[in-house]
C-alpha positions as CSV (number, residue, x, y, z in Angstrom):
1,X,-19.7,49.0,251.5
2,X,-16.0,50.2,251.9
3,X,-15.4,49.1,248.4
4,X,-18.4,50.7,247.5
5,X,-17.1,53.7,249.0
6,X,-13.7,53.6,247.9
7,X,-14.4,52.6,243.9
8,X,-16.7,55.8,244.0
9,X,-15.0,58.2,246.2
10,X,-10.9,57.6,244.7
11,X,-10.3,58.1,240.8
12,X,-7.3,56.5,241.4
13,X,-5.9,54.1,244.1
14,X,-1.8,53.7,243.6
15,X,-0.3,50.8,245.9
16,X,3.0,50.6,246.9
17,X,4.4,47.3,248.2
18,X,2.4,44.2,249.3
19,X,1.4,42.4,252.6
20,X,3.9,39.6,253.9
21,X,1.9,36.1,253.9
22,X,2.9,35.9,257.2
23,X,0.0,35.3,259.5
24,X,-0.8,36.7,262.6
25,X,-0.1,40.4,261.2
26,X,-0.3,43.7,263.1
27,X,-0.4,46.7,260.7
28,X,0.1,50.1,262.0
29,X,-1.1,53.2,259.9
30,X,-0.4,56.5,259.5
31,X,-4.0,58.3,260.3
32,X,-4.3,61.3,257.7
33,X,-8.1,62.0,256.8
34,X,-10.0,61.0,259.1
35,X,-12.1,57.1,259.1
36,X,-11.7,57.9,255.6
37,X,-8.0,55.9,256.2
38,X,-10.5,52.6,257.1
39,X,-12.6,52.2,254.3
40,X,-9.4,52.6,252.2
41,X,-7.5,49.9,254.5
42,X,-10.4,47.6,254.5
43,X,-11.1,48.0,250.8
44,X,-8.1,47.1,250.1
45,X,-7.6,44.4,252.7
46,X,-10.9,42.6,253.1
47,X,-9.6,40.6,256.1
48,X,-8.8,43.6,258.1
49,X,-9.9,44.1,261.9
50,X,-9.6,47.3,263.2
51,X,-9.3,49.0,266.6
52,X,-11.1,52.0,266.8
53,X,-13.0,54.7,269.2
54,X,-15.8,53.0,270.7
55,X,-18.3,56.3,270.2
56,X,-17.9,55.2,266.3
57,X,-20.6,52.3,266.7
58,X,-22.8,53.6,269.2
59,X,-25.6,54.2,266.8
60,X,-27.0,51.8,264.2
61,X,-26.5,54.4,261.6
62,X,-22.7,54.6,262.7
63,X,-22.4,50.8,262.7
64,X,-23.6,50.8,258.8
65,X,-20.2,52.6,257.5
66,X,-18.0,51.3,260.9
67,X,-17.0,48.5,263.0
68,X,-14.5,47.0,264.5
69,X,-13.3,46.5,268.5
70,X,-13.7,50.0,269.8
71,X,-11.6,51.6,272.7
72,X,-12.4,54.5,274.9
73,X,-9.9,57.1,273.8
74,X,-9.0,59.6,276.5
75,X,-9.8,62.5,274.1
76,X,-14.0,60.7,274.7
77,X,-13.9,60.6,278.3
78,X,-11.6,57.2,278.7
79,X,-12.6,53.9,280.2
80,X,-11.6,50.2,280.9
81,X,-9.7,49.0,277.5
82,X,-8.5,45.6,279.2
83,X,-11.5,43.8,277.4
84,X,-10.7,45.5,273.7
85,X,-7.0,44.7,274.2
86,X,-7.6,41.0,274.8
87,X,-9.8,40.9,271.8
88,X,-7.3,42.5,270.0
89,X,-4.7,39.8,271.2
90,X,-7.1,36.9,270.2
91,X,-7.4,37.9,266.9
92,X,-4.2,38.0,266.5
93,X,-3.3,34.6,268.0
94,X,-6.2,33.2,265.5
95,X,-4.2,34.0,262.5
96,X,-5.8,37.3,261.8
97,X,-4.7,40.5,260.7
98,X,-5.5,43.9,262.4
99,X,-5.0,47.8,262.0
100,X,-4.3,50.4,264.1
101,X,-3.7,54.0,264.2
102,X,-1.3,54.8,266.7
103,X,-1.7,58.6,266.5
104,X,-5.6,58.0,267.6
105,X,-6.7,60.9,266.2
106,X,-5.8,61.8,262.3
107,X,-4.6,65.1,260.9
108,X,-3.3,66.8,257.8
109,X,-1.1,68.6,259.7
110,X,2.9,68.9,258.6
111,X,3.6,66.4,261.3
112,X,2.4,63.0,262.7
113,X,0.8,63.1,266.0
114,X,2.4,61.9,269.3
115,X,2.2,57.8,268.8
116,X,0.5,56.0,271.5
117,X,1.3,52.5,272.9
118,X,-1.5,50.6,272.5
119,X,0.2,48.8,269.5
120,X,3.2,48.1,270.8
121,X,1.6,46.6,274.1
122,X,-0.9,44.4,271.9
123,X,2.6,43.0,270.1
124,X,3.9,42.1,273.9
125,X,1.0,40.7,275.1
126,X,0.8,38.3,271.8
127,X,4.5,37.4,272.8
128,X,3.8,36.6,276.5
129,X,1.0,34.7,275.7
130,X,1.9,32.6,272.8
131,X,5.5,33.2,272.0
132,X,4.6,34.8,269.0
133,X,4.9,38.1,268.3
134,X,3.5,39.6,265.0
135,X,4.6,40.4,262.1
136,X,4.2,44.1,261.9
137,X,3.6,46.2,258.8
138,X,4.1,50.1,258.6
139,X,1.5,51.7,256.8
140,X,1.5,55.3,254.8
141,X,-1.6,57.4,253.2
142,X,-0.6,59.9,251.1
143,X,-3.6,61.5,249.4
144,X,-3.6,64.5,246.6
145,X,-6.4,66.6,247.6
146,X,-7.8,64.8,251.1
147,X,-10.8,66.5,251.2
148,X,-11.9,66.5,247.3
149,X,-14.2,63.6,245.3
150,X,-12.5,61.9,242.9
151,X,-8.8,62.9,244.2
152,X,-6.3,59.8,243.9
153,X,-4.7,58.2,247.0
154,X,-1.1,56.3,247.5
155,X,-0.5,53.7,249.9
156,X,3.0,53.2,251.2
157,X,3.2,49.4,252.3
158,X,6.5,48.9,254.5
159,X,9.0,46.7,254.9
160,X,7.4,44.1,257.5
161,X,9.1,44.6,261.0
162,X,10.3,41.0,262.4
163,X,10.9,41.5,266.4
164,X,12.4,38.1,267.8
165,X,13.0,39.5,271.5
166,X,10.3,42.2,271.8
167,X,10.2,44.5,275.1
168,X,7.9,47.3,275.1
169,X,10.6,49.4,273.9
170,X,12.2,47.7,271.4
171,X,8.1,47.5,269.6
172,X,7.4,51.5,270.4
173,X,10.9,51.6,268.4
174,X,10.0,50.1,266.0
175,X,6.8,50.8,265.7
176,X,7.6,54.7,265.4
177,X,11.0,54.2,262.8
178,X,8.6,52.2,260.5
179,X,5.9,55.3,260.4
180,X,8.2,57.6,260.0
181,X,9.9,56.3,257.1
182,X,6.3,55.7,255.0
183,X,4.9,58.8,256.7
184,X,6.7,62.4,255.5
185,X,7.1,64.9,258.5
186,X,7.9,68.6,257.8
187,X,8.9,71.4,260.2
188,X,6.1,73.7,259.2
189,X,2.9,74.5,257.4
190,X,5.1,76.0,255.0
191,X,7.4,73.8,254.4
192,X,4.3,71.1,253.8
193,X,3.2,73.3,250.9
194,X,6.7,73.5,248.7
195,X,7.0,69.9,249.7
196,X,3.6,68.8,247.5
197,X,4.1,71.5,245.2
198,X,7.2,69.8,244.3
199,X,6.5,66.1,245.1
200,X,2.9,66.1,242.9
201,X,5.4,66.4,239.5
202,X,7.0,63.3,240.7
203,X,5.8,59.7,239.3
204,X,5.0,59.0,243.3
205,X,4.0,61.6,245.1
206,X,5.4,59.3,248.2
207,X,9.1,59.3,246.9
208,X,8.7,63.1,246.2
209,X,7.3,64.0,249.2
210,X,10.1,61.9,251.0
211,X,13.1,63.6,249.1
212,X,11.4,67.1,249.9
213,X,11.1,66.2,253.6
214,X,15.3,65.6,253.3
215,X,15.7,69.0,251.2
216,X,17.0,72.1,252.3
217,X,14.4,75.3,251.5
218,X,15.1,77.6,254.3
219,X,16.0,80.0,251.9
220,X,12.8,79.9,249.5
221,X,10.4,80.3,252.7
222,X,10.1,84.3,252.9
223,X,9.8,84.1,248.5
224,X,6.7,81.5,249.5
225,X,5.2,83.2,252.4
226,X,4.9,86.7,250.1
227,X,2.5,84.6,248.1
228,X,-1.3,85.4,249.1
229,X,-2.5,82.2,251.2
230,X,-5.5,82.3,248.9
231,X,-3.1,81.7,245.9
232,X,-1.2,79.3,247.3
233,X,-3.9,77.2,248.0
234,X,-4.8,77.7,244.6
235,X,-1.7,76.1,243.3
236,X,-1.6,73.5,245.4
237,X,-4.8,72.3,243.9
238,X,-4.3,73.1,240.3
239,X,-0.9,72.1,238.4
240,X,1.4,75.0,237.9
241,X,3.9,73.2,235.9
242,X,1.3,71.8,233.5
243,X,-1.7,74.2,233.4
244,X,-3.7,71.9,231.3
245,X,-7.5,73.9,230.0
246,X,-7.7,71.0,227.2
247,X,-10.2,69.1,229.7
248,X,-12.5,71.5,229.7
249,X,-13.9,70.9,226.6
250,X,-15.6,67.9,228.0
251,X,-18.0,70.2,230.6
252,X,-20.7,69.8,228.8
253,X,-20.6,65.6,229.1
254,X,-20.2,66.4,233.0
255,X,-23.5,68.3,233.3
256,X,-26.3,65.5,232.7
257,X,-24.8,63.5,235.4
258,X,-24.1,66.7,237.6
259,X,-28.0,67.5,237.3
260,X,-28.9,63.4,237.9
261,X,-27.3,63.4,240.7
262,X,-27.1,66.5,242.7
263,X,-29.3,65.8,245.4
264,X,-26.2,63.7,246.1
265,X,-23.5,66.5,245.8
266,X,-25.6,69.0,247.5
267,X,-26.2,66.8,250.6
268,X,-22.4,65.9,250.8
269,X,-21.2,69.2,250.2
270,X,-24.0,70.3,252.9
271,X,-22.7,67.9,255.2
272,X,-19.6,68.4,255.7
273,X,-19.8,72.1,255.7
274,X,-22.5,72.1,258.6
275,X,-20.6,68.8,260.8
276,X,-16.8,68.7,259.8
277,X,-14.8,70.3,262.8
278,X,-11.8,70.6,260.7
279,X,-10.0,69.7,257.1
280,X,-9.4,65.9,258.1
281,X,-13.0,65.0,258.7
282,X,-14.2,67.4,255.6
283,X,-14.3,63.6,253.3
284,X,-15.7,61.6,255.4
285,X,-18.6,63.7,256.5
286,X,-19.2,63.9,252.1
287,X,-19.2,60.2,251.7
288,X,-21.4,59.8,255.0
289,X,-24.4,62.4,253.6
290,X,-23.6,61.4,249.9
291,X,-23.8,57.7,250.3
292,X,-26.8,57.7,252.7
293,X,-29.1,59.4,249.8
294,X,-27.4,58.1,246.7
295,X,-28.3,54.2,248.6
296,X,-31.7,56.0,248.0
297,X,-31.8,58.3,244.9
298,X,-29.7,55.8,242.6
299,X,-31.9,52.9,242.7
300,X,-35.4,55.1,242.4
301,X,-33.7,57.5,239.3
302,X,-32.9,53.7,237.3
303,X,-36.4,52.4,238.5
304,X,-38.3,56.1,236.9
305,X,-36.1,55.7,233.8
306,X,-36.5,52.3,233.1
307,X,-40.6,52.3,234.0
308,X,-40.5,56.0,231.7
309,X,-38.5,55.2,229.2
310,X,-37.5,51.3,229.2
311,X,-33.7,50.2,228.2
312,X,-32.4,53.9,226.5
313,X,-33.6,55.6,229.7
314,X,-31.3,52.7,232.2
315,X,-28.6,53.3,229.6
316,X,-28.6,57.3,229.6
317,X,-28.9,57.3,233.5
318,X,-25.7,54.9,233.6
319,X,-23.9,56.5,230.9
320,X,-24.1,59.9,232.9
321,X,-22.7,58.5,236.0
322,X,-20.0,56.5,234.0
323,X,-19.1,60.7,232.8
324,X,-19.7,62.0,236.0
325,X,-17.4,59.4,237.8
326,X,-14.2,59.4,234.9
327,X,-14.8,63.1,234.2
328,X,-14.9,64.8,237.8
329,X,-11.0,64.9,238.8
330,X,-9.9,66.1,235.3
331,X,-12.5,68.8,234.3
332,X,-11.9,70.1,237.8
333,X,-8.3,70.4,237.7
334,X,-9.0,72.3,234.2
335,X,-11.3,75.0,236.1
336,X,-8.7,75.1,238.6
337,X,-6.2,75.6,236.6
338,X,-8.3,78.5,234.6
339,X,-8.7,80.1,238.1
340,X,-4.8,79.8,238.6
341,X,-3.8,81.3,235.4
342,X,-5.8,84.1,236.0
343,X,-3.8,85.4,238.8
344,X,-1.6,87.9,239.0
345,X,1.6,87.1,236.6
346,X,4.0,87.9,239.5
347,X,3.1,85.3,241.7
348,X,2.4,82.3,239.2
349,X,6.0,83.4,237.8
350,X,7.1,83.0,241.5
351,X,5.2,79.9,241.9
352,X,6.6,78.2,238.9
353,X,10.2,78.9,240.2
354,X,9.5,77.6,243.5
355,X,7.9,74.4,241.8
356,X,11.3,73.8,239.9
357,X,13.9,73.7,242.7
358,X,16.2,70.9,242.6
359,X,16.0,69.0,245.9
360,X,19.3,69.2,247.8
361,X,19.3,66.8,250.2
362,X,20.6,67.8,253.6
């Protein structure tokens, strides 16, 4: 299902770096967008075990998209974790490889969240137990438009962290130097924004991002601030640099897939307009609705076309999702990118400058 998920949800998936053969292994992730960062992980990492909020699997509905050992976060109310931590330990001890999110919570915030110790004290407890601690493995998201279908994703893999001696300290250390350096922390909001303006011209949006979190822009702040917020946003989305309309020439090969499927993009966009509490949850709360209806819709729309109109129909149906799926991110950035040209002169001209600064490191 997370492939599933993943193949249809990500036009493009860029790795960075590769998992050490080393077995047990204890990966530690940056948490960006929500449990969207799971089905990534596990996607792209089959043998993944996760540790995640026990209020996740409560349901049999929630237990189709998630599982894992669940913990009672204090933000749900707490609870005995001594159980879930012990689990955690033995699947380490049995060769297997497990995630967690230190943060706990995610956010697309300009900063990580405060890291937890849970991590750090599962590392410990595999030491005093076995005399093996685990190979830890930093993990970065990075994604271009979090809460968008069809948006690309990079995935920073670390260098692995080998602790011979490890105290409680010594793994928190470690733990938080390895995040930070595949994570990219800002001071503000603002600074966030110039940051992936000028990191999504870069071949990695990663190694930009991390040469803008070293750069010095105090002095381009007020020039970005003048710029209406809606405008900003607008060129965040859309590329300034590039404004590229040549894509929308293919609209019209978007539609018939559009119209196949829109009971699908109507009950995603519903969803997550009606349940998503805030921008990190907006993707997963689209891939929960769409998924749960296109499991239904898809198969009965081939079974009408095929029992209407035989082989041509099975073809045109899958043809129009083959558009609808390589067509989406492009002829969107096109219509953004109309949208952003037609703005007023002065700001784009503003934009553009800010989007060319050379990054001075500090």
């Amino acid at each position: 299902m997370h492939t599933l998920i993943t193949a249809t949800w990500f036009s493009k998936v860029r790795m960075n770096g590769e998992l050490p053969a080393d077995a047990p292994v204890l990966i530690v992730a940056t948490h960006r967008n929500g449990a969207v960062d799971g089905f990534l992980l596990h996607a792209l990492m089959p043998r993944l075990e996760f540790m995640l909020s026990a209020r996740l699997t409560r349901t049999r509905f929630q237990r189709f998209f998630f599982g894992g050992i669940g913990v009672a976060r204090q933000k749900d109310g707490g609870g005995d974790n001594s159980g879930a931590l012990r689990d955690c330990v033995d699947h380490l001890l049995a060769a297997g490889q497990l995630c967690i999110f230190p943060e706990g919570t995610s956010t697309l915030g300009p900063r990580h969240l405060p890291y937890h110790s849970g991590a750090a004290r599962i590392a410990l407890e595999c030491w005093e137990r076995s005399g093996i601690c685990p190979v830890i493995v930093p993990v970065g998201l990075h994604y271009h438009d979090p809460g968008s279908f069809r948006s690309s994703v990079e995935v920073v893999i670390g260098e692995p962290l080998h602790i011979s001696t490890p105290t409680l300290g010594t793994c928190r250390r470690a733990i938080e130097n390895g995040l930070l350096e595949v994570g990219a922390n800002f001071a503000d909001a603002g600074h966030h924004e110039l940051a992936w303006l000028r990191a999504r011209q870069e071949p990695s949006v990663y190694h930009g991002l991390k040469r803008a979190e070293r750069a010095v822009w105090f002095q381009c702040r007020t020039e970005w601030s003048a710029i209406p917020q809606k405008i900003r946003n607008l060129a965040l989305r859309a590329t300034p640099a590039r404004p590229d309309l040549l894509p929308l020439c293919l609209t019209p090969l978007l539609l018939p897939g559009m119209i196949l499927h829109l009971p699908v993009l109507m009950t995603a966009a519903l969803a997550s307009r009606c349940m998503a509490d805030g921008p990190n949850v907006v993707a997963l709360w689209k891939i929960l609705g769409g998924t749960m209806v296109a499991l239904v819709c898809c198969p009965l729309l081939l079974i009408a076309a095929g029992v209407f109109t035989g082989l041509p129909g099975i073809f045109t149906v899958t043809a129009a999702t083959v558009l609808l799926l390589a067509l989406w991110n492009p002829v969107r950035t096109a219509w953004r990118n109309l949208r952003y040209l037609l703005a007023p002169a002065t700001a784009r001209q503003a934009i553009l400058q800010l989007s060319r600064l050379p990054l001075h490191d500090v």
